[in-house]
OpenMM code with the backbone's topology and positions (N, CA, C; nanometers):
from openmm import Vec3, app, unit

residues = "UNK UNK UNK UNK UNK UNK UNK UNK UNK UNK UNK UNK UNK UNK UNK UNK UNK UNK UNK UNK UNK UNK UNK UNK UNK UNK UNK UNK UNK UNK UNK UNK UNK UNK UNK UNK UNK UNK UNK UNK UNK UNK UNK UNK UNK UNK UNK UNK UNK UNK UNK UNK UNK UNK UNK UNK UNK UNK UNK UNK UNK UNK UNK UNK UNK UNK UNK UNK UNK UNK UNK UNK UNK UNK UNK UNK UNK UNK UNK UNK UNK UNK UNK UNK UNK UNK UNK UNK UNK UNK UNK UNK UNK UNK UNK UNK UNK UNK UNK UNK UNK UNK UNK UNK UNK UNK UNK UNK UNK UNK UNK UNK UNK UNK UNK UNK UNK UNK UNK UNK UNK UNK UNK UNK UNK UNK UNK UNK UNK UNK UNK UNK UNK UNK UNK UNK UNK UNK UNK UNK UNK UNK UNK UNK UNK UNK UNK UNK UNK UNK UNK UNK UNK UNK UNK UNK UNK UNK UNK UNK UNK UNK UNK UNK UNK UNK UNK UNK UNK".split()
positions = [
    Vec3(8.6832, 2.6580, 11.7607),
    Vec3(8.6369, 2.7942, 11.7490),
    Vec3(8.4860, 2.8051, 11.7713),
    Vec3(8.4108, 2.6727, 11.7525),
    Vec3(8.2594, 2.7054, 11.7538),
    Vec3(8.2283, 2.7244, 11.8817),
    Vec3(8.3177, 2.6389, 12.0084),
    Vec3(8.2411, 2.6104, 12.1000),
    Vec3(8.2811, 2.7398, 12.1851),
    Vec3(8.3390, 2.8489, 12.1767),
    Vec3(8.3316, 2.9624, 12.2567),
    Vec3(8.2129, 3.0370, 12.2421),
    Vec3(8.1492, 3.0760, 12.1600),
    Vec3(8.0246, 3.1428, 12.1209),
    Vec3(7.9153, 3.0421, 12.1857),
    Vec3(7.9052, 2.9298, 12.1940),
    Vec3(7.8356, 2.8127, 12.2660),
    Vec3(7.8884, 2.8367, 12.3847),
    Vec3(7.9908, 2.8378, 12.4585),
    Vec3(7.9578, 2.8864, 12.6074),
    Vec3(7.9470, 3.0000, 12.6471),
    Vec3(7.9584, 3.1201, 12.5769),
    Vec3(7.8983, 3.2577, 12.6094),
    Vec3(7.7458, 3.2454, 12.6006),
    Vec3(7.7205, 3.1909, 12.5208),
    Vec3(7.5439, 3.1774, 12.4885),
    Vec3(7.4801, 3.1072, 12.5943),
    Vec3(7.5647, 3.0037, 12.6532),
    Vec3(7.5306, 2.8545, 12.7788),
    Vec3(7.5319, 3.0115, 12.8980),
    Vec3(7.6273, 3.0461, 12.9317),
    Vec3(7.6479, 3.1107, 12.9819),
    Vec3(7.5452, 3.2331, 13.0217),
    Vec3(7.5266, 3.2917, 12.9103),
    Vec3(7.4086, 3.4236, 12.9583),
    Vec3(7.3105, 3.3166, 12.9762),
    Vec3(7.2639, 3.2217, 12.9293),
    Vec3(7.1088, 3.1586, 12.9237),
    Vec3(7.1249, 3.1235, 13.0827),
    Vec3(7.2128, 3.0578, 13.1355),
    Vec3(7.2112, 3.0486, 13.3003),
    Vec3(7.1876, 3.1627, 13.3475),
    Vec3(7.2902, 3.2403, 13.3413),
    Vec3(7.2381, 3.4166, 13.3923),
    Vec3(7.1017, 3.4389, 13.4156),
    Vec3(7.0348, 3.4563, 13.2929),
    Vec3(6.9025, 3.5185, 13.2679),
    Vec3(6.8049, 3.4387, 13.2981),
    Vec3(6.8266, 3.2605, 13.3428),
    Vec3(6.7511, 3.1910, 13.4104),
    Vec3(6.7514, 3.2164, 13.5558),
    Vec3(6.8241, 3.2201, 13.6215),
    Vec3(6.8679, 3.2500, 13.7304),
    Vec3(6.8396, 3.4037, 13.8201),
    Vec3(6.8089, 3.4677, 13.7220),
    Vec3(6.7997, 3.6279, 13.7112),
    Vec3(6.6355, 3.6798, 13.8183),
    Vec3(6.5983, 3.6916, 13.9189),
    Vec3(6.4286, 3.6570, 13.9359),
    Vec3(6.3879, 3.7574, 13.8638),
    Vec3(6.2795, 3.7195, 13.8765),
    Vec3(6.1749, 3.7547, 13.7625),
    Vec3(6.1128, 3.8536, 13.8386),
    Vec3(6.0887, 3.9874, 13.7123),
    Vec3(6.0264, 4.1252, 13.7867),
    Vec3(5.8472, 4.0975, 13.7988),
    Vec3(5.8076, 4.1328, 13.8754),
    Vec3(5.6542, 4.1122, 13.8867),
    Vec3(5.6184, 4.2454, 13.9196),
    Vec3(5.6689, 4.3134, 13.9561),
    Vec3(5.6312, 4.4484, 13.9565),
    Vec3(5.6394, 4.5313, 13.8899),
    Vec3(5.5194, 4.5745, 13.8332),
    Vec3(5.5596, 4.7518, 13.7374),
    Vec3(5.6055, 4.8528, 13.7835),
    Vec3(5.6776, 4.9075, 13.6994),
    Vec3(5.7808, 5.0331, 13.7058),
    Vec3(5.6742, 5.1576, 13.6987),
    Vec3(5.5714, 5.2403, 13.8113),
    Vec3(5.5384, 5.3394, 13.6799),
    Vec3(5.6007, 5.4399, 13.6255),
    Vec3(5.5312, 5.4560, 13.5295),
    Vec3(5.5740, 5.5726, 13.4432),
    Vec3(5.5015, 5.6674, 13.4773),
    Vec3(5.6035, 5.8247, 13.4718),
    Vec3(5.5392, 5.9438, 13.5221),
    Vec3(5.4923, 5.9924, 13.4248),
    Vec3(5.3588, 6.0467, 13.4663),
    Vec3(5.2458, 6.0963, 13.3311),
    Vec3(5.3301, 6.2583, 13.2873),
    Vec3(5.3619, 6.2498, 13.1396),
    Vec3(5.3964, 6.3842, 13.1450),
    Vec3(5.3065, 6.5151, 13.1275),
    Vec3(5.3569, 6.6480, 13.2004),
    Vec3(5.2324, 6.7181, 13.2437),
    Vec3(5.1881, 6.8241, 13.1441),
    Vec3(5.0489, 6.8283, 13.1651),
    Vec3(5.0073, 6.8730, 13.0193),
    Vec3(5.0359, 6.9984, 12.9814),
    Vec3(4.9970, 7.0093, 12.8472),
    Vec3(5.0034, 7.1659, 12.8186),
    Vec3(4.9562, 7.2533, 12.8300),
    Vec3(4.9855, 7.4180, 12.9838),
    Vec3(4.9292, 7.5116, 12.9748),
    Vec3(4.8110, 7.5377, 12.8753),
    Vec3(4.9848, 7.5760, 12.7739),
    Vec3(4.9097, 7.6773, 12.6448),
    Vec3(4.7974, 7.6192, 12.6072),
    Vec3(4.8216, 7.4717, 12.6053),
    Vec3(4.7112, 7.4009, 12.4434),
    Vec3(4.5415, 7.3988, 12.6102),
    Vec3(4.5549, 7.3879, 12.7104),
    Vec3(4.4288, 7.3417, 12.7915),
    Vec3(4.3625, 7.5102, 12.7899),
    Vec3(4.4336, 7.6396, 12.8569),
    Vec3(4.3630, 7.7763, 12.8024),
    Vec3(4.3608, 7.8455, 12.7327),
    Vec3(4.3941, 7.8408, 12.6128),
    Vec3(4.3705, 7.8636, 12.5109),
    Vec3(4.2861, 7.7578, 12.4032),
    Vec3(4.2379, 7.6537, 12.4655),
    Vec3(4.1527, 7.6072, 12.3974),
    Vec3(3.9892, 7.5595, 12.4936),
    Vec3(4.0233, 7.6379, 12.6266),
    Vec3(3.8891, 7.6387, 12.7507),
    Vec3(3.8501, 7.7364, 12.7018),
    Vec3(3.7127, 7.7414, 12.6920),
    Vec3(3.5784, 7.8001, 12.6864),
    Vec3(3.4559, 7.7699, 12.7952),
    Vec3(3.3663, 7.7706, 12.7530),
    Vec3(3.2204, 7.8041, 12.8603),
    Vec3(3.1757, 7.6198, 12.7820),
    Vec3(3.1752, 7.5942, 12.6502),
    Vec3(3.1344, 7.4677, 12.5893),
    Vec3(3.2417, 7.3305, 12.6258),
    Vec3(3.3523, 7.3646, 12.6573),
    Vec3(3.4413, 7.2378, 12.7033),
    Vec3(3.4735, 7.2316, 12.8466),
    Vec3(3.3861, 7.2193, 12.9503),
    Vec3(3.4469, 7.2216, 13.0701),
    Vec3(3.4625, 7.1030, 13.1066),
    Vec3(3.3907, 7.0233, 13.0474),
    Vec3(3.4781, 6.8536, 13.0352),
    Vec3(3.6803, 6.8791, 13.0717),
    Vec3(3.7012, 6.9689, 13.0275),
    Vec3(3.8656, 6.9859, 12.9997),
    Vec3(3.9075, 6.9649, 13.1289),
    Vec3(3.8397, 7.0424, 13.2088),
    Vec3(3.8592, 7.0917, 13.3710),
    Vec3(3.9132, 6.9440, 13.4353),
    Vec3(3.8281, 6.8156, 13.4154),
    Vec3(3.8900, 6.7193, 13.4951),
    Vec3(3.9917, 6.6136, 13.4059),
    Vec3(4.0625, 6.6650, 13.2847),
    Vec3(4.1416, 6.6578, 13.2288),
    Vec3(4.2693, 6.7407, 13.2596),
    Vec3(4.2366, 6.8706, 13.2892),
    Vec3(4.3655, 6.9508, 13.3400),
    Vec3(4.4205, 6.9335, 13.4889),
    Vec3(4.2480, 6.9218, 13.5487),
    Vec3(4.2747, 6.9399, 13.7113),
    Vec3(4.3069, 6.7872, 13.7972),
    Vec3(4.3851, 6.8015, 13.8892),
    Vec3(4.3210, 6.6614, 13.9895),
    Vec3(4.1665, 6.7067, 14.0641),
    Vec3(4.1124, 6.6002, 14.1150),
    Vec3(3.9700, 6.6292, 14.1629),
    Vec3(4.0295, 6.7005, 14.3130),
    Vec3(4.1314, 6.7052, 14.3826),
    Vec3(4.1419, 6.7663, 14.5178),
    Vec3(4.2538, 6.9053, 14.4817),
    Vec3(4.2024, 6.9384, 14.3725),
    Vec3(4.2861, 7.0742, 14.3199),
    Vec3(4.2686, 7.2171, 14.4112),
    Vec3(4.3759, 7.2706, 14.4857),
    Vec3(4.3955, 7.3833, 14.5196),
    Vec3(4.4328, 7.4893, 14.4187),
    Vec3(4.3240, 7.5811, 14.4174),
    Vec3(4.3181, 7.7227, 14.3228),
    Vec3(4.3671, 7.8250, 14.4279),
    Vec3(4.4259, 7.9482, 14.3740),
    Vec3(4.4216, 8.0666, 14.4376),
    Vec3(4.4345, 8.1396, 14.3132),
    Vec3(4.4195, 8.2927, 14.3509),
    Vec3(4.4106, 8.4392, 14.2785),
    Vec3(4.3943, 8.4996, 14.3258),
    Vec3(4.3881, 8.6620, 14.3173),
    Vec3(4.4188, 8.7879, 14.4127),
    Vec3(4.2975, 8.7783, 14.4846),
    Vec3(4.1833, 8.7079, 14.4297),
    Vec3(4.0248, 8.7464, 14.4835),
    Vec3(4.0075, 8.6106, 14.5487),
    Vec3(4.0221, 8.4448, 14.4951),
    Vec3(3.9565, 8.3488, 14.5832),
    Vec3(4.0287, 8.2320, 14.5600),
    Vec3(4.0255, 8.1389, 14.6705),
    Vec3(4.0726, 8.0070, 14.7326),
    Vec3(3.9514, 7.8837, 14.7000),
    Vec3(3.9674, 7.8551, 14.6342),
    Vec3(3.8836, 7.7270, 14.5790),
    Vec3(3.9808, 7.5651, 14.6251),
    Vec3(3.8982, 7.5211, 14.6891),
    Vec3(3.9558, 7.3683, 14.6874),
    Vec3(3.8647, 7.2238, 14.6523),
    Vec3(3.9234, 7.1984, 14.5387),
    Vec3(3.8387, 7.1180, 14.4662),
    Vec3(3.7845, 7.0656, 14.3192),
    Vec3(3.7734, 7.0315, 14.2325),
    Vec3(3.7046, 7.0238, 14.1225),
    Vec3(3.6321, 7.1039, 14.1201),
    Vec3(3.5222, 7.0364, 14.2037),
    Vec3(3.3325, 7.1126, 14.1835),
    Vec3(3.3535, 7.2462, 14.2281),
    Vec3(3.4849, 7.3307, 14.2806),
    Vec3(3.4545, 7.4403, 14.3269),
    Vec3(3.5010, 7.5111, 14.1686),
    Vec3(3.6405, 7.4654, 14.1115),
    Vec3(3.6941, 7.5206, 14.0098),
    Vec3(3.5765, 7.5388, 13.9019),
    Vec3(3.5093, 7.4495, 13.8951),
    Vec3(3.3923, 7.4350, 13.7561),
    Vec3(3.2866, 7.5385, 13.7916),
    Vec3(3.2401, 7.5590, 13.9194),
    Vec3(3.1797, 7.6800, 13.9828),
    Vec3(3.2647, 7.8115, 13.8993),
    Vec3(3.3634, 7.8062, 13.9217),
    Vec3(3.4298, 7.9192, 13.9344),
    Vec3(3.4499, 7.9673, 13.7949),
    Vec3(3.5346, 7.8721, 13.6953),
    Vec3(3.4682, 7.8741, 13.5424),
    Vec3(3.3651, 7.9059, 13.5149),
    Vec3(3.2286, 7.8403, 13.5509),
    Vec3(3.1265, 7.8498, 13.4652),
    Vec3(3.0827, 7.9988, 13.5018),
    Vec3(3.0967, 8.0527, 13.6061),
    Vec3(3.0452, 8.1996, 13.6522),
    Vec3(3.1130, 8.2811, 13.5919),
    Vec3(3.2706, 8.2475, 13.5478),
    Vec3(3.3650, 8.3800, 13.4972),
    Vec3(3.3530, 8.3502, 13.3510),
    Vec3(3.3352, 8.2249, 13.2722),
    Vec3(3.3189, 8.2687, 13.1468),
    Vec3(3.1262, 8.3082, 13.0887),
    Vec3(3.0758, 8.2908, 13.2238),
    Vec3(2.9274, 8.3491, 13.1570),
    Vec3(2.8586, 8.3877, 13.0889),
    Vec3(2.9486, 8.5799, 13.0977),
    Vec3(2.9260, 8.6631, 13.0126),
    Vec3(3.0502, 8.6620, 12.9668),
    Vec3(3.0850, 8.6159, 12.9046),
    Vec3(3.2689, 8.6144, 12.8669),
    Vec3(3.2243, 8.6227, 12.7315),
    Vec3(3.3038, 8.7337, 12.6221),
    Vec3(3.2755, 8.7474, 12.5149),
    Vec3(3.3587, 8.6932, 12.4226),
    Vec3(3.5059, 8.6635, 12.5237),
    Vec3(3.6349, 8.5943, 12.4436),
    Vec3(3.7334, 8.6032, 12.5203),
    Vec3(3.8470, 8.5414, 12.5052),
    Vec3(3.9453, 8.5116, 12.5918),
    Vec3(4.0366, 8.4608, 12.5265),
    Vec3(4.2111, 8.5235, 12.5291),
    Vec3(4.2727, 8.4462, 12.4612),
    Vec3(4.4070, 8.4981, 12.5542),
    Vec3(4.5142, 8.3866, 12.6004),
    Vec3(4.6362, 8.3901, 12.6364),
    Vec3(4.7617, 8.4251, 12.5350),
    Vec3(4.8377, 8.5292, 12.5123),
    Vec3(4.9619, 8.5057, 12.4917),
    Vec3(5.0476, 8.4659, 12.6062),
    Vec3(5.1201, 8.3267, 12.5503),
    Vec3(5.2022, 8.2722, 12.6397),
    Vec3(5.3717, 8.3054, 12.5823),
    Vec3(5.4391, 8.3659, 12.7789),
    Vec3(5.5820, 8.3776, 12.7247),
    Vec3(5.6581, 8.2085, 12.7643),
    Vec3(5.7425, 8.1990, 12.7372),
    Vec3(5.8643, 8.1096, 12.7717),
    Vec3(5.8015, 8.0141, 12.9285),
    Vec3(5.7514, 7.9055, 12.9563),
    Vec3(5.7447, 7.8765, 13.0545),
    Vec3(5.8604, 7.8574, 13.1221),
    Vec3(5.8613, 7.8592, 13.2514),
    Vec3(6.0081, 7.7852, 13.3769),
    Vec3(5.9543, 7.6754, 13.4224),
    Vec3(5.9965, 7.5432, 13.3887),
    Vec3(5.9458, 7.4131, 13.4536),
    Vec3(6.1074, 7.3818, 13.5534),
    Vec3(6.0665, 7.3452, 13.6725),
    Vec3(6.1627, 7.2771, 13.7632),
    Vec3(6.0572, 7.1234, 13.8174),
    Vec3(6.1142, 6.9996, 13.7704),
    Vec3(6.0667, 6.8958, 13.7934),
    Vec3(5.8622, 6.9168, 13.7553),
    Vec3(5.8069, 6.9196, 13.8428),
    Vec3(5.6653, 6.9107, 13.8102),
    Vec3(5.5681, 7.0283, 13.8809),
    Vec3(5.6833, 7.1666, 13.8919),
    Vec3(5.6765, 7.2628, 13.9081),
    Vec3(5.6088, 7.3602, 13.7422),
    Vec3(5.5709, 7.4295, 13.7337),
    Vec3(5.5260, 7.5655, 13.5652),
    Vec3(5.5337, 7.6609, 13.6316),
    Vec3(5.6153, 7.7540, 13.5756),
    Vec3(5.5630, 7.9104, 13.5577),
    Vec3(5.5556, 7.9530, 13.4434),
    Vec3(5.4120, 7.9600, 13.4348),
    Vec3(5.4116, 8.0177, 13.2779),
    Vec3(5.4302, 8.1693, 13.3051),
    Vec3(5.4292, 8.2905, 13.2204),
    Vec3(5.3808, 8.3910, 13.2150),
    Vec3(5.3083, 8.4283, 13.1195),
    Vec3(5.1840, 8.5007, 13.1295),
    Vec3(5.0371, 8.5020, 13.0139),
    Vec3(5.0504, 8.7016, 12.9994),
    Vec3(4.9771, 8.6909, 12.9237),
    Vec3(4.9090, 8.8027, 12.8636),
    Vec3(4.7787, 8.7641, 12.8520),
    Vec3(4.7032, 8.7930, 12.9316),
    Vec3(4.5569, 8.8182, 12.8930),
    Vec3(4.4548, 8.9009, 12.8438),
    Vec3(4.4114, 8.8703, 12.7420),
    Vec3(4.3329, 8.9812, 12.6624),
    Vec3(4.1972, 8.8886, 12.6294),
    Vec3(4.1162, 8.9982, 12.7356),
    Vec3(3.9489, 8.9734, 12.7146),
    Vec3(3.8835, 9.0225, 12.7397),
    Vec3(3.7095, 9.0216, 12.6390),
    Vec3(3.6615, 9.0725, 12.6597),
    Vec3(3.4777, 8.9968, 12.7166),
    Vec3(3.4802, 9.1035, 12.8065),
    Vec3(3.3408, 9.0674, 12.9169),
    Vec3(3.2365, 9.1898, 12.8747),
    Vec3(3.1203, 9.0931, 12.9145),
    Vec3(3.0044, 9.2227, 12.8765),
    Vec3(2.9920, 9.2968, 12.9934),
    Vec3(3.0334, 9.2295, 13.1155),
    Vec3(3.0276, 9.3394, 13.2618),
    Vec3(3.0970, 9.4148, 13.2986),
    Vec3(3.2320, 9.4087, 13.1943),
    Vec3(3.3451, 9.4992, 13.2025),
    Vec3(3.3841, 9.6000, 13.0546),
    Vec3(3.3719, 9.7503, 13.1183),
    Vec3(3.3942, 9.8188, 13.0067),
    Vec3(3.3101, 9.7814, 12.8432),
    Vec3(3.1866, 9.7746, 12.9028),
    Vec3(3.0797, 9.7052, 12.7796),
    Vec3(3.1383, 9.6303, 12.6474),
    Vec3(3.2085, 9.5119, 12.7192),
    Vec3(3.2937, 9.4629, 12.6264),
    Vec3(3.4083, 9.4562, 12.5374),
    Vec3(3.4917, 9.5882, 12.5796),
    Vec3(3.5812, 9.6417, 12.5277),
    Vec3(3.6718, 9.4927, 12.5214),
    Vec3(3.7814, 9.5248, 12.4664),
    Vec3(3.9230, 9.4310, 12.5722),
    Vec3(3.9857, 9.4848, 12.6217),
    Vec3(4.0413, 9.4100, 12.7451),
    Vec3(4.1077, 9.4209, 12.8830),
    Vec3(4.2094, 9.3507, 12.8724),
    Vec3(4.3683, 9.3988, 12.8630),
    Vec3(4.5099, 9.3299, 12.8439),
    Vec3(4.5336, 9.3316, 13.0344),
    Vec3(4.5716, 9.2312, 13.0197),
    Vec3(4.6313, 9.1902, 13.1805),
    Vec3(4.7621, 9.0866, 13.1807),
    Vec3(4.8638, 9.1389, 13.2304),
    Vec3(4.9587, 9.0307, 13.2176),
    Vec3(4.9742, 8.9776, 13.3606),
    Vec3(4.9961, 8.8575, 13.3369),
    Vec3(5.0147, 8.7936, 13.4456),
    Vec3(5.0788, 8.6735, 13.4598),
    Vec3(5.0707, 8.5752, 13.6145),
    Vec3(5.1968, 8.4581, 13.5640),
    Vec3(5.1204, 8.3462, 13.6435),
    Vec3(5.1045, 8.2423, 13.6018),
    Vec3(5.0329, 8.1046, 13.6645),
    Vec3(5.1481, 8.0278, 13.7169),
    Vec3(5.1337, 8.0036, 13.8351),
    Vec3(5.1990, 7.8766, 13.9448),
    Vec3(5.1713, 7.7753, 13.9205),
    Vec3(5.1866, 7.6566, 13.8725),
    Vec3(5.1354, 7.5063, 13.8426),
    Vec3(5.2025, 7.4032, 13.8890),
    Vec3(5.1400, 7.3143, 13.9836),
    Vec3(5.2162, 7.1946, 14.0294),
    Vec3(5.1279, 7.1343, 13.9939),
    Vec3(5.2093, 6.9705, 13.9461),
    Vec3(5.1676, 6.8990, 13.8745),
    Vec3(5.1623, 6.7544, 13.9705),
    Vec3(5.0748, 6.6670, 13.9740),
    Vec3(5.1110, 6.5246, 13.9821),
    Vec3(5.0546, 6.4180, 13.9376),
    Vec3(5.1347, 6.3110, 13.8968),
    Vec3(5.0224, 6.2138, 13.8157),
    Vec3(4.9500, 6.2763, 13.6567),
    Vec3(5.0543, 6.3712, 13.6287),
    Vec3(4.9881, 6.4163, 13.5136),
    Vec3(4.8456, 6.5070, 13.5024),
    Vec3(4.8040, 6.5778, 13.6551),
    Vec3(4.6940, 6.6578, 13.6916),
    Vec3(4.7556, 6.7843, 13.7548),
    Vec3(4.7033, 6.8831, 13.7682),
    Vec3(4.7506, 7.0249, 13.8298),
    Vec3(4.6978, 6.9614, 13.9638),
    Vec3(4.7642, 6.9651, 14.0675),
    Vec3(4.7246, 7.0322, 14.2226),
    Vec3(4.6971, 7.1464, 14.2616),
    Vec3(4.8155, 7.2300, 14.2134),
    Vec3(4.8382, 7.3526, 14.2742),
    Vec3(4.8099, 7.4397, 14.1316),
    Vec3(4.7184, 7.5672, 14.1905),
    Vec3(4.7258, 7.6647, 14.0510),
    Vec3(4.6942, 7.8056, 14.1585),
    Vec3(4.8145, 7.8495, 14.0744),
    Vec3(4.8017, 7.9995, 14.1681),
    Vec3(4.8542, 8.1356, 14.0452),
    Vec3(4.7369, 8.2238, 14.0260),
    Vec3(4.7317, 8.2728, 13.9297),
    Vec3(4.7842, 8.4293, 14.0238),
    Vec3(4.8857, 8.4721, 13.9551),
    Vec3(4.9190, 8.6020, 14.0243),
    Vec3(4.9157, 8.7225, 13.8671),
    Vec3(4.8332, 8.8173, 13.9185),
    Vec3(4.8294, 8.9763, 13.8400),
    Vec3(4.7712, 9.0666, 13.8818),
    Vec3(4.7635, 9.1544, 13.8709),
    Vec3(4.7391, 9.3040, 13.9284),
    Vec3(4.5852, 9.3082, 13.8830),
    Vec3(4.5246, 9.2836, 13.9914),
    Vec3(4.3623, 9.2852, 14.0112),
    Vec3(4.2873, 9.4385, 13.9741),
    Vec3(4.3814, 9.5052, 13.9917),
    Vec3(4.3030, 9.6738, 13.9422),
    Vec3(4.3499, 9.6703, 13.7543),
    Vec3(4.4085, 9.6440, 13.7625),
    Vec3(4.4297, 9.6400, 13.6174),
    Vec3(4.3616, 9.5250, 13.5152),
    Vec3(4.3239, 9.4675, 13.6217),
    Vec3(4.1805, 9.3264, 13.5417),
    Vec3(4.0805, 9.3929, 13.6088),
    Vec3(4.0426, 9.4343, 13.6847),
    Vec3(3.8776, 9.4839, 13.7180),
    Vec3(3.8491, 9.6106, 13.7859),
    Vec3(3.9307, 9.6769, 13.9020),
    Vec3(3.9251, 9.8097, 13.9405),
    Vec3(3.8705, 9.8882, 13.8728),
    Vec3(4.0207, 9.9114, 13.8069),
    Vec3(4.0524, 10.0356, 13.6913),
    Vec3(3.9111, 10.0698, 13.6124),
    Vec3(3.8586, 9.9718, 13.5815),
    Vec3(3.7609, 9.9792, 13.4665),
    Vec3(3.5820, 9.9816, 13.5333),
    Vec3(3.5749, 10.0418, 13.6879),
    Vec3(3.4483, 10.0477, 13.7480),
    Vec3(3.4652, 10.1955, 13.7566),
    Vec3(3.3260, 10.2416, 13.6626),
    Vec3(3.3182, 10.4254, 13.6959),
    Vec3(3.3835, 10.4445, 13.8665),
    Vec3(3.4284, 10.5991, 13.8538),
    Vec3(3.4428, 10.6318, 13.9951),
    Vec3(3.5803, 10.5454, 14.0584),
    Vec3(3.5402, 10.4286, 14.1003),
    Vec3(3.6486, 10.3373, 14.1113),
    Vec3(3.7487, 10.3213, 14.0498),
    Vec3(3.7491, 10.3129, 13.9213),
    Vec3(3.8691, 10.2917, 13.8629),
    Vec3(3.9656, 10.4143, 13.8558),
    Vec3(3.9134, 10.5424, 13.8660),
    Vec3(3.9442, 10.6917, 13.8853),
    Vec3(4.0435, 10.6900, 13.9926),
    Vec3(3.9710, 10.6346, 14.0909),
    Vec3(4.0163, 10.6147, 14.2852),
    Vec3(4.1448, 10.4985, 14.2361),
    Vec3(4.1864, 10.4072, 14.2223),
    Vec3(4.2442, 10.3104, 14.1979),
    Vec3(4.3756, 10.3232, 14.0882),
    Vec3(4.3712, 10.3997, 13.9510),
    Vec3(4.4390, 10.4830, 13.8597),
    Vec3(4.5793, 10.6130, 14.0010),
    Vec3(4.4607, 10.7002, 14.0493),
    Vec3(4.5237, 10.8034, 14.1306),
    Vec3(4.6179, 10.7508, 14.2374),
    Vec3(4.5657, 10.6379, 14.3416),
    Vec3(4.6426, 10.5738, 14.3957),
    Vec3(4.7385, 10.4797, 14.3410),
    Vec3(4.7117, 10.4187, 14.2356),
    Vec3(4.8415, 10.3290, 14.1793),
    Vec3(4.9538, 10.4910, 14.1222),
    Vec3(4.9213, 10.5922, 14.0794),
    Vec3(5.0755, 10.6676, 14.0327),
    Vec3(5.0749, 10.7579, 14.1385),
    Vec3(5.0158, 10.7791, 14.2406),
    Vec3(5.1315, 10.8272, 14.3876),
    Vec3(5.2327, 10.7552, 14.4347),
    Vec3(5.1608, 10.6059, 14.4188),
    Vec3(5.2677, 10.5238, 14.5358),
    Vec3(5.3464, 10.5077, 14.4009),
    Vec3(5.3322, 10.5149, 14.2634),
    Vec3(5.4953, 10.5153, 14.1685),
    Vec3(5.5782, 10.6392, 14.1955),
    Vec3(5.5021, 10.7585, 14.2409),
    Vec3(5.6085, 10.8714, 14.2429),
    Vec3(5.5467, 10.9701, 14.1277),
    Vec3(5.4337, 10.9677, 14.0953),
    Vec3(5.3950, 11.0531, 13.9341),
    Vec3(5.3073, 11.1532, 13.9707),
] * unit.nanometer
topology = app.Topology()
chain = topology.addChain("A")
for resn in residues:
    res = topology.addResidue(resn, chain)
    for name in ("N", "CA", "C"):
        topology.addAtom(name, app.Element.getBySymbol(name[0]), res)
């Protein structure tokens, strides 16, 4: 009875000698970070974050500009939170497909160049492709008169009148 357990044991030990040997690493896919926790916790004092969230050959878009790059995104931050008086995302339900995000946000902020600081609700929805655990792709889609138009004397008047004709009002 002993010696069956002795040749199953003889047995795998040939196996697993015999077996070649892995020399190559497997990698592991970085998992991709969190929307919520990277804007809702970016400000004007942590832009360190930026090459934590971003890859350095990061493609931006938004209704207004095409940035490609790190050094263009940190441009683009440091000018929009400037005069930035505060900024905060409500986030709905993201849609992830593989290393695809759609978040959808609520944005509510307030700027000293807009509406002398009032707050400004804007909803909107961020595109995010991911790789290596960095954004590539970020494409921020929302209704640009309703983040900045609306709220320029005169202009926003012009912009208000034309958005409820073309609804029918």
């Amino acid at each position: 009875m002993i010696q069956k357990p002795v040749v199953a044991i003889s047995c795998l030990a040939l196996l697993l000698a015999a077996a070649p040997a892995r020399t190559e690493e497997v990698p592991v896919a970085k998992a991709n970070p969190s929307i919520q926790t990277f804007f809702n916790g970016f400000n004007k004092d942590s832009m360190g974050l930026l090459d934590e969230f971003y890859a350095p050959d990061i493609l931006f878009r938004d209704p207004v500009s095409e940035i490609r790059g790190i050094a263009g995104i940190r441009a683009y931050y440091a000018k929009l939170y400037e005069n930035l008086i505060s900024i905060r995302f409500d986030f709905d339900k993201e849609v992830a497909q593989g290393n695809e995000v759609f978040a959808p946000w609520v944005m509510h902020m307030r700027h000293k160049a807009i509406l002398g600081g009032a707050e400004i609700v804007v909803p909107g929805v961020s595109h995010i492709r991911f790789k290596d655990g960095k954004a590539v792709y970020h494409r921020d889609y929302f209704d640009m008169g309703a983040f900045v138009y609306e709220h320029v004397p005169v202009l926003g008047a012009g912009v208000r009148y034309v958005k409820k004709k073309v609804a029918g009002h």
